[in-house]
VOGU-3710 file (C-alpha; in Angstrom, 3 decimals, decimal comma):
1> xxxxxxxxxx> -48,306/3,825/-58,562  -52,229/4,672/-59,069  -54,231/5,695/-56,568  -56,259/2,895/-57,234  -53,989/0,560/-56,816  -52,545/1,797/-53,655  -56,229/1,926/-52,872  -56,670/-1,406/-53,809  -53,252/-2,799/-52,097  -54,146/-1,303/-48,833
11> xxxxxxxxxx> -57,417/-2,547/-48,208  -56,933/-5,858/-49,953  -53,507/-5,728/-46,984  -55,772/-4,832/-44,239  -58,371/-7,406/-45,187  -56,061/-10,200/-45,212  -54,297/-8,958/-42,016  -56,961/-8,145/-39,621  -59,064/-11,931/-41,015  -55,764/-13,976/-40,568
21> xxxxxxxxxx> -55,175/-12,702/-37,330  -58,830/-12,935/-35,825  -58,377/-17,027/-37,444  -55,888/-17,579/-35,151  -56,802/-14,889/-32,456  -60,865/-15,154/-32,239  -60,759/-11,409/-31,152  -63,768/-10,715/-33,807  -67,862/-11,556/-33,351  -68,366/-14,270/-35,636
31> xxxxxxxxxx> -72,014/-14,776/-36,931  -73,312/-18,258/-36,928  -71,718/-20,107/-40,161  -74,448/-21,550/-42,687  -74,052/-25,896/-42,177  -72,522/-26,133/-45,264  -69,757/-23,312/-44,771  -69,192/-24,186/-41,330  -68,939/-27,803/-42,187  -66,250/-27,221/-44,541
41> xxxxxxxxxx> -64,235/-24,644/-42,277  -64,574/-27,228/-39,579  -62,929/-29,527/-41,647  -60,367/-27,691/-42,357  -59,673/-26,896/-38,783  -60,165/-30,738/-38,036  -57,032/-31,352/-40,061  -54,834/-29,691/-37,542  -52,476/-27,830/-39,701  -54,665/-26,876/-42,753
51> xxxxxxxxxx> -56,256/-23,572/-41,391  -53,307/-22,502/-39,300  -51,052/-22,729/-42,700  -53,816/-20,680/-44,324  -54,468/-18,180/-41,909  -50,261/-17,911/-41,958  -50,107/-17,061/-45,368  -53,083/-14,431/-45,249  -51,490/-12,479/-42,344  -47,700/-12,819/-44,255
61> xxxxxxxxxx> -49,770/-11,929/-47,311  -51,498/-8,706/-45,927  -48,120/-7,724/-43,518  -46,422/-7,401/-47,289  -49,231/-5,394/-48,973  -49,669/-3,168/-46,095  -45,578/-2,845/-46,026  -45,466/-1,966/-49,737  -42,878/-4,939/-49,816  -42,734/-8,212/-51,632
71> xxxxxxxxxx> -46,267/-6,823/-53,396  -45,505/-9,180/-56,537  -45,155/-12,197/-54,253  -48,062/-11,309/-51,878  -50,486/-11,793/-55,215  -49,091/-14,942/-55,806  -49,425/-16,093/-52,370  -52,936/-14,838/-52,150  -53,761/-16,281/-55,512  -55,169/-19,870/-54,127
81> xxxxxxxxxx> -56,674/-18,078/-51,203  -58,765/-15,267/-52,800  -59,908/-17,859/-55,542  -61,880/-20,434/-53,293  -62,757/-17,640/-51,510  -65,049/-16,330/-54,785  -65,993/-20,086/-55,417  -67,100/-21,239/-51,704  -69,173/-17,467/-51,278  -71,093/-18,302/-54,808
91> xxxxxxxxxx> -71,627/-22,263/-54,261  -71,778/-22,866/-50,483  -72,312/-19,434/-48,630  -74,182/-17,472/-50,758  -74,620/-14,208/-47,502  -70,933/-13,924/-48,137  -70,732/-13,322/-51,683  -70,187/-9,194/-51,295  -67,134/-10,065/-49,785  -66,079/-12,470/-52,363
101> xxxxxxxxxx> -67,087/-10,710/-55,119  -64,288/-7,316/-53,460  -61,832/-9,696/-52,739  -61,493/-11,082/-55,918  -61,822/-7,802/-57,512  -59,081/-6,219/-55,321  -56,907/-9,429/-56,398  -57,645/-8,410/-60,404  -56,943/-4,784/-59,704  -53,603/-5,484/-58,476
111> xxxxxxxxxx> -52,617/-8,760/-60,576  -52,884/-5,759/-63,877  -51,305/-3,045/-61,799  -47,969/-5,336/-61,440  -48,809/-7,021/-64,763  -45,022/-6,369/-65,746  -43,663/-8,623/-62,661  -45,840/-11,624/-64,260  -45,544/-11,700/-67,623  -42,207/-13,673/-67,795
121> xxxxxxxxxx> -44,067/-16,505/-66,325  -46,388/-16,849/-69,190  -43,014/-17,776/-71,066  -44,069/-20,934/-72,740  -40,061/-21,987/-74,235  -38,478/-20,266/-70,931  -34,596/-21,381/-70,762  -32,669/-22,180/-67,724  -29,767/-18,803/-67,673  -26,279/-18,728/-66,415
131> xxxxx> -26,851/-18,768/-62,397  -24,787/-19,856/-59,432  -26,329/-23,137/-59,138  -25,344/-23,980/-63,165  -22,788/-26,166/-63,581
//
């Protein structure tokens, strides 16, 4: 593995970690949210399961890049989470859009680096293969 993208897995790991944990912990100074941004998060909160599930799957997601486990899976998981995160720091808070901008480029860096693991899915006449469950 490249430097870079052990560089890239480990920090992307540890940023996922540490923000999961403080959304469920609140062990971290918070700045005052922008109305928009903290309308939206307070929605999601409001829903009663919607930011627990997501804070969930960024700790699970950062616990496996830290580990050096599951790293394939991890990206997929963090797929619809580092995504919106890019598109609510450019359209709703605009002061966050540094750490958009790394997020999404840690993201890139290691969707190429384990390229190989997801380029079966791009399979567009994919056939269903002898398996346990076949008849």
């Amino acid at each position: 593995m490249s430097k870079v993208a052990l560089g890239a897995r480990l920090l992307l790991g540890l940023m996922f970690a540490v923000i999961g944990l403080d959304g469920l912990l609140h062990f971290l100074p918070m700045p005052e949210p922008e109305p928009a941004a903290g309308a939206f998060i307070g929605a999601m909160m409001a829903t009663g399961y919607l930011w627990p599930l997501l804070k969930i799957v960024e700790i699970t997601a950062g616990a496996f890049l830290l580990a050096g486990k599951f790293v394939p899976l991890a990206v997929v998981m963090l797929a619809p989470v580092a995504i919106p995160i890019l598109g609510f720091n450019l359209l709703v808070a605009p002061s966050g859009l540094v750490m958009g901008v790394a997020v999404i480029v840690l993201w890139l860096l290691l969707l190429v680096a384990y390229w190989p693991h997801f380029a079966c899915l791009l399979n567009a006449n994919a056939k269903v293969t002898e398996t346990v469950l076949s008849p």
